[in-house]
C-alpha positions in Angstrom: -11.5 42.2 29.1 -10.4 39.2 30.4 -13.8 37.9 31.0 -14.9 38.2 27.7 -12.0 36.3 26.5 -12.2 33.6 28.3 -16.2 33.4 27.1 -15.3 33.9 23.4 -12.8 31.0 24.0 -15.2 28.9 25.9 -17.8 29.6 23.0 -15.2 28.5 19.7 -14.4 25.3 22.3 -18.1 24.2 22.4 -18.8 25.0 18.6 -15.8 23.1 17.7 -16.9 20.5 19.3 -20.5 20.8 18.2 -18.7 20.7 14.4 -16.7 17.3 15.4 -19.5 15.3 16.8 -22.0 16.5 13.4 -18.9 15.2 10.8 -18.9 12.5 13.1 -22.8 11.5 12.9 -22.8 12.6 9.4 -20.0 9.8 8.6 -21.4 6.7 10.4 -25.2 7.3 9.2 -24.8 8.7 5.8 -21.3 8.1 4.2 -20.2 4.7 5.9 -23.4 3.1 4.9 -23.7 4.7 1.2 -19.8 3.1 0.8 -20.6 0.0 2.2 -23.3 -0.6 -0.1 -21.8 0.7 -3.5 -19.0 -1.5 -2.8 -20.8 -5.0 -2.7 -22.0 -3.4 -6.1 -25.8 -2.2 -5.0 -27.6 0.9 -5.3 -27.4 3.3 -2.4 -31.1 5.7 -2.5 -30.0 8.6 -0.6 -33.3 9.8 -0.2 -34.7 7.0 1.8 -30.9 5.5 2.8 -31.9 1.7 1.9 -29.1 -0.1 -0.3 -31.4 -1.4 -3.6 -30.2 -4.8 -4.6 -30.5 -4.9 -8.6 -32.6 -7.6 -9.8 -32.7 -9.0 -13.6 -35.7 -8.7 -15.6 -35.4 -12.3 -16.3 -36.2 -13.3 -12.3 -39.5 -10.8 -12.1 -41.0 -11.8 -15.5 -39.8 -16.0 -15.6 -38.6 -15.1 -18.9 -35.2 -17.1 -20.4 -32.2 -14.2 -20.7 -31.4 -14.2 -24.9 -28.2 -12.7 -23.8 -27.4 -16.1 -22.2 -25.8 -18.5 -24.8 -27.6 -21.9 -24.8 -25.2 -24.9 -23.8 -27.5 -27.0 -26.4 -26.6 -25.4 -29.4 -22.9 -25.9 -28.5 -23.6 -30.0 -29.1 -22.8 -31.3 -31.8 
């Protein structure tokens, strides 16, 4: 009986430690990263784990922003 203990205890010791080092892993390459980027205000893709920096129409097309007020209009 003894025995058996001691390899039932010796089992819950190694799959708690299996458990540990997997929340471990999980933290520093999925949810460090994921933070990290949503913080300096990009987009995380979980999917493919790359942090998307957004980008304004205006800079792929060349086009002026009409949100944008225009500083010549403000002259008199």
């Amino acid at each position: 009986m003894n025995k058996t203990i001691n390899r039932l205890k010796w089992m819950f010791i190694t799959a708690f430690a299996f458990s540990c080092v997997a929340v471990a892993l999980h933290q520093v390459y999925y949810i460090i990263p994921r933070d990290r980027c949503e913080t300096a205000g990009h987009w995380w893709d979980p999917q493919t784990r790359i942090c998307g920096v957004p980008v304004s129409l205006s800079t792929l097309t060349g086009r002026k922003d009409k949100t944008q007020p225009k500083a010549e209009a403000k002259k008199p």
